[in-house]
N, C-alpha and C positions, 0 to 999 in steps of 0.2 A: 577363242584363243586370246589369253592376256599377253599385253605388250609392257615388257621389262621396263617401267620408266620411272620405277621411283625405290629409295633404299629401302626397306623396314623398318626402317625410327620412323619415318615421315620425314626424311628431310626433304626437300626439295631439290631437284637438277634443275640443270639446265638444257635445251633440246641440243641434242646434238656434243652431249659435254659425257665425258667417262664415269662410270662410278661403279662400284663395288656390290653385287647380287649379294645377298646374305643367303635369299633361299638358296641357288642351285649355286653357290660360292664361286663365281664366276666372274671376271670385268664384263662390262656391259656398256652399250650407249645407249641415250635415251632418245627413244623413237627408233630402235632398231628392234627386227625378232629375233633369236637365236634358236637352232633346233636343238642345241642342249638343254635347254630351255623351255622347251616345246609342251612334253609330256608333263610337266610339272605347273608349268605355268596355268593349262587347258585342266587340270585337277583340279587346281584352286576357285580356278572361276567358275567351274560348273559347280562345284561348291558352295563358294558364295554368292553367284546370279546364276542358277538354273535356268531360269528364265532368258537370260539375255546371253549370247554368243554370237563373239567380236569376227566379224569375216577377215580376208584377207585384203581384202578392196575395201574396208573402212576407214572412213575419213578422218584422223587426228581430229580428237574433238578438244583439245588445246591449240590448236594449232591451223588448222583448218585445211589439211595437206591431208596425201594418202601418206599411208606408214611407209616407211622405207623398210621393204624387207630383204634381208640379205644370208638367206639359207648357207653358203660358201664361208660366209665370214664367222674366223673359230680366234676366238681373242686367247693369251696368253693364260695356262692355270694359273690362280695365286694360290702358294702355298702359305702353311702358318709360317715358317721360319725362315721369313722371303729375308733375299737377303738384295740388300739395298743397292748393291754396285751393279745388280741383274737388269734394273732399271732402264739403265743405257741401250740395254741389249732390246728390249721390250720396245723401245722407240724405234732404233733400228728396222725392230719387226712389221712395226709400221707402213715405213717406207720401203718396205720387202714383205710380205703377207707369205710368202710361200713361205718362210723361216717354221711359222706356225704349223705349217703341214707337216713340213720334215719332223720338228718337234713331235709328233705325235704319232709320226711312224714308225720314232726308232724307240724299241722294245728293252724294256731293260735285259732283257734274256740274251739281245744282237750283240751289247758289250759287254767284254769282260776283263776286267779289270785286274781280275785275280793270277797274275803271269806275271815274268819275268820282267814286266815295264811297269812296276807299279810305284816304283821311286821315280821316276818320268811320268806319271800322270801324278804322282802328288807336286810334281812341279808346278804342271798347266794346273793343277786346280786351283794352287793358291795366287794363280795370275789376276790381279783384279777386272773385275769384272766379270770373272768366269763362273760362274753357276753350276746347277745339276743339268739342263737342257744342252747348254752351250757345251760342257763339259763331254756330253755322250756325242754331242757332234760333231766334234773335235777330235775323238778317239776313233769313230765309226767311221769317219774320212780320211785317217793315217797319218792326225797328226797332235801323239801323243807323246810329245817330247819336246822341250823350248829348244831344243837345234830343228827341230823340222817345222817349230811355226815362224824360227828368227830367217831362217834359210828359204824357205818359199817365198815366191813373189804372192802379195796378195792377191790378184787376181786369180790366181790356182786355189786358193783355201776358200776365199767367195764360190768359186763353181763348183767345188767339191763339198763342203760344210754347208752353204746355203747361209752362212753369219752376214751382219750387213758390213760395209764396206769398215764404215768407224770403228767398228767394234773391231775387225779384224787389224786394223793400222797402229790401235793401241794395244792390240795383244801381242805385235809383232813389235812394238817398240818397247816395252815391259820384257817379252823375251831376250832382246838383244841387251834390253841394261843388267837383266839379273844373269847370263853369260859372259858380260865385258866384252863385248864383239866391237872392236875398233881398231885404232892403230897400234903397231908393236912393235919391236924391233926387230933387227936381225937374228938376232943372239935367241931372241924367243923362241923365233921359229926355225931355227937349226938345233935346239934341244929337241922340241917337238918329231924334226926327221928323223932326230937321232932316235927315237924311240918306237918307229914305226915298224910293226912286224912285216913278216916276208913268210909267203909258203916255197917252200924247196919244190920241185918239178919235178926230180929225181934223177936230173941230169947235172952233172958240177956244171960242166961247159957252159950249159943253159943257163943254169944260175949265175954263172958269171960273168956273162953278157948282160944280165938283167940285175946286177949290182948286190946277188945277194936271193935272188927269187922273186916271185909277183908280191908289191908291193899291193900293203892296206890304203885305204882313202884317197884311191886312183880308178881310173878304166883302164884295163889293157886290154890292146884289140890284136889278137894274132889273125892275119888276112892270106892269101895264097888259093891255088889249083887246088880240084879234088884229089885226097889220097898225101897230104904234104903234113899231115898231121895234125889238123884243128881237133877235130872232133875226140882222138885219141888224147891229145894235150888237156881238154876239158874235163874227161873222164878219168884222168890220173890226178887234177889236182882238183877231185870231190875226194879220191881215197886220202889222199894228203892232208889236205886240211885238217884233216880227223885226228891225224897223229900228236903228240904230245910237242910243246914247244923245241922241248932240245933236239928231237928228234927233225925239225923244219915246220912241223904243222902249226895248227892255231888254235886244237882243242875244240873243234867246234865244227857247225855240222853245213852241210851245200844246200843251195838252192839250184836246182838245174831247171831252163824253162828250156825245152826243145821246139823249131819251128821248123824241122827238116824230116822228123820223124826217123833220126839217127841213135837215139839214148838207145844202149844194150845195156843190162843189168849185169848180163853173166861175162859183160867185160871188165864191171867191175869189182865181180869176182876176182876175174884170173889177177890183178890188179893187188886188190887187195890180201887175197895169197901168197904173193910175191913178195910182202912187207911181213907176212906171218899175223895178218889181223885177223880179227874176227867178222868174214863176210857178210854173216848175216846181219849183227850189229851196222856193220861199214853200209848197207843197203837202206836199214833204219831210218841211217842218220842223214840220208839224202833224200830232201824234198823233193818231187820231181813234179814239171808241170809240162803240158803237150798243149801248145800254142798255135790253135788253126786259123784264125788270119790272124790281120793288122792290127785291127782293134780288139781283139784277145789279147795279142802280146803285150799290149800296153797296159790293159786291162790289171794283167798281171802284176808288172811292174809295178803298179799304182796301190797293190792289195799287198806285197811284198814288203812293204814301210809297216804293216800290222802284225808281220810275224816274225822280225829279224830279231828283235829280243826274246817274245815268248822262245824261239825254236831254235834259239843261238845261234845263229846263222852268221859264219864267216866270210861266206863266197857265193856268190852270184854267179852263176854261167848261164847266158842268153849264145844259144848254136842255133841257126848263127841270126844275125841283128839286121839283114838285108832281106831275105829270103822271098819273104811275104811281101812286103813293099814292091819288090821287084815284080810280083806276077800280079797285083791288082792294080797297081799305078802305069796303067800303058797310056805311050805316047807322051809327044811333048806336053800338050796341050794340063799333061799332069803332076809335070815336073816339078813345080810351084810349088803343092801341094804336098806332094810326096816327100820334098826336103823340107818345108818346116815339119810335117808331123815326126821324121825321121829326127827334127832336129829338140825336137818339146823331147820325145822317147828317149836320147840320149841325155838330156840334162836330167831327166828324171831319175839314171843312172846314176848319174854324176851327184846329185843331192842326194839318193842314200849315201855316197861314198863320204861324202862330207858329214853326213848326220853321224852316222855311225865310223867313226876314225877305224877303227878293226876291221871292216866289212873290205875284200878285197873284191873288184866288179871283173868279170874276163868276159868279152865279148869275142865272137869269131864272124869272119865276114870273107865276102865272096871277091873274086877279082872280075875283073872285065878287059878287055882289048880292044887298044886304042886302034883304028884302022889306018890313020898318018904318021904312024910309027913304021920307016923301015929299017934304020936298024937301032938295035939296044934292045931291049926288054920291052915288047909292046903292054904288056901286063899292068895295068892299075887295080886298086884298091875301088869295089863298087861303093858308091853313096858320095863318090865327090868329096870335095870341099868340106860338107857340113859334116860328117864322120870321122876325117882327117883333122878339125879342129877339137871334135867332142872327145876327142880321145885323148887318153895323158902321155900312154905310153903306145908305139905302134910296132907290132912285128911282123916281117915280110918270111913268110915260109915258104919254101921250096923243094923240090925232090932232090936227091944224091944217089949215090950209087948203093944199089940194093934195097935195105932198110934205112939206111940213111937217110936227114932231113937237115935242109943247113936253114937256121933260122937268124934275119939280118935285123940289126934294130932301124927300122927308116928315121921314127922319131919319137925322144923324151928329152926331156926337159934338164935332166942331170945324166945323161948317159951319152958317150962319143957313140959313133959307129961304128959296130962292126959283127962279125960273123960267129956262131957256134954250130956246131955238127954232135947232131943225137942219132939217135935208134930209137924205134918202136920195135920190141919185142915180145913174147908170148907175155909177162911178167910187169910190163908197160912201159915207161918211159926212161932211158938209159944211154949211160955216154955211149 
């Protein structure tokens, strides 16, 4: 077995210094083996010295050392039309070797390019420094858009990507400059609200407690008892959304992730009937995902950032966002744990809703009873603190008489408090 230590001109290395294989076109150190390398290398010599074959235990006869072999170590491909600002990244990989691995797991076949995001990925690619390797890395981890790399904290896109730390702080500073992500005025960002769409509910009432219907590049979280209308409210605004602007919708199609095992299709049929749509279209047009634990549902959430442009995706529904939490995290001894991952799950919410300004997010979530409550309303909202902050907007549902459901706003940010009364009917959501 020959040992890769010298270029093809004759030039000389240096031990332990980089240089460029000509045969098997590879970087390479000198005094190291490669198994790329391997099969090529053991041709040549049996070729050229029949006679003599190099062991693995043979002693550097420049040097007077055993060779350093290191079968694991896979150096970066040079291509011909390297492009120079990849460099960074190549050093990077250095100080992170696993980069290399990932590099060469993801398949051109894994990304695809050819969808709805492709004005968003020619953004990230003319980011400097960004390459073909880094580029598929970037996409294959969900974040293929200068809002989702200026937006993420870097430590989320290092554990996700596998980029090294530098690389990632300048791609994240380059995004926010080619965005203008700073200070602004008032005036800026009340044109901005003024332009933010709303899906109608199908209830006025409701809508008019909610300023107009569920607003885009928010969370809203409707919380309450079984039976007080979460799961119904979800299912009415996947048909909604679908409808034409003037009409209250957003033109655009749902994502539902179920963790209760409550999604009915042929409810929203009757649903979509009731508007005069076309059911089976309206069924189409709703992704649906069935989320059996914790880290499925997050899972999701996280794969969710790959397909809200390909798939038009207006609306998010997670029924409901406690569930699972609630039945694998027992005991105090888990409570710790159970509120930050509840609380990472929620931002991750909250940063599509910002990446994508159109995307509206509806969560629904479970109550709990205070036992030192005697009197008022012993009922709170389950997940604490950390849910009640992660949320933009919060509504408190409750039963009425009959089909009736009086829905109270607890807390947003631009809305006073106070109360609306809907129906659930064969047909779905109505004053």
């Amino acid at each position: 077995m020959a040992k890769a230590t010298e270029v093809s001109n004759g030039a000389q290395i240096e031990m332990g210094k980089p240089y460029f294989c000509q045969e098997c076109k590879r970087n390479h150190t000198k005094g190291k083996i490669y198994k790329e390398h391997l099969k090529f290398a053991t041709a040549i010599e049996d070729e050229e010295n029949p006679d003599e074959m190099v062991s693995n235990n043979e002693l550097d006869e420049e040097n007077g050392e055993a060779a350093d072999y290191d079968d694991n170590f896979e150096d970066i491909e040079v291509e011909e039309n390297i492009d120079f600002l990849d460099t960074e990244d190549d050093l990077e990989d250095e100080e992170n070797p696993d980069n290399d691995e990932i590099a060469d797991d993801i398949d051109d076949d894994d990304v695809n390019l050819d969808n709805g995001a492709d004005a968003c990925v020619e953004a990230v690619k003319k980011l400097p420094g960004v390459g073909e390797a880094t580029l598929k890395k970037l996409i294959k981890s969900g974040f293929n858009s200068l809002e989702s790399i200026a937006y993420t904290p870097p430590s989320i896109i290092q554990e996700e990507s596998g980029l090294g730390e530098k690389t990632i702080v300048k791609l994240i500073k380059s995004s926010m400059d080619k965005l203008n992500i700073g200070f602004k005025s008032a005036e800026d960002v009340w044109e901005h609200r003024r332009t933010i769409a709303k899906i109608l509910t199908g209830s006025q009432e409701l809508d008019d407690l909610l300023g107009g219907g569920i607003e885009t590049g928010s969370v809203t979280e409707f919380f309450g008892e079984f039976r007080t209308g979460k799961t119904q409210l979800a299912h009415q605004l996947c048909v909604n959304v679908q409808l034409t602007r003037e009409h209250g919708g957003l033109e655009g199609n749902a994502l539902y992730i179920d963790t209760e095992g409550t999604f009915r299709p042929e409810r929203i049929i009757q649903m979509a009937d009731g508007l005069d749509l076309d059911h089976k279209q309206v069924l189409k047009n709703i992704i649906f995902g069935r989320a059996y634990n914790s880290d499925h549902q997050i899972l999701l959430i996280k794969e969710a950032a790959n397909i809200i442009k390909e798939k038009n995706i207006k609306l998010i529904i997670v029924d409901s966002i406690i569930g699972h939490f609630r039945s694998e995290y027992i005991g105090r001894g888990t409570l710790a744990n159970r509120q930050q991952t509840i609380n990472s799950h929620l931002h991750d919410l909250l940063r599509l809703s910002e990446i994508n300004p159109e995307l509206a997010v509806v969560v629904t979530n479970q109550v709990q009873s205070k036992p030192d409550v005697f009197y008022g309303n012993p009922l709170q909202a389950a997940g604490g603190n950390i849910i009640a902050h992660g949320s933009t907007i919060r509504i408190y549902l409750r039963k009425g008489k009959g089909e009736q459901r009086v829905a109270k706003i607890v807390d947003a940010p631009h809305l006073p408090e106070g109360e609306a009364v809907f129906s659930i009917t064969e047909n779905g959501i109505t004053d």
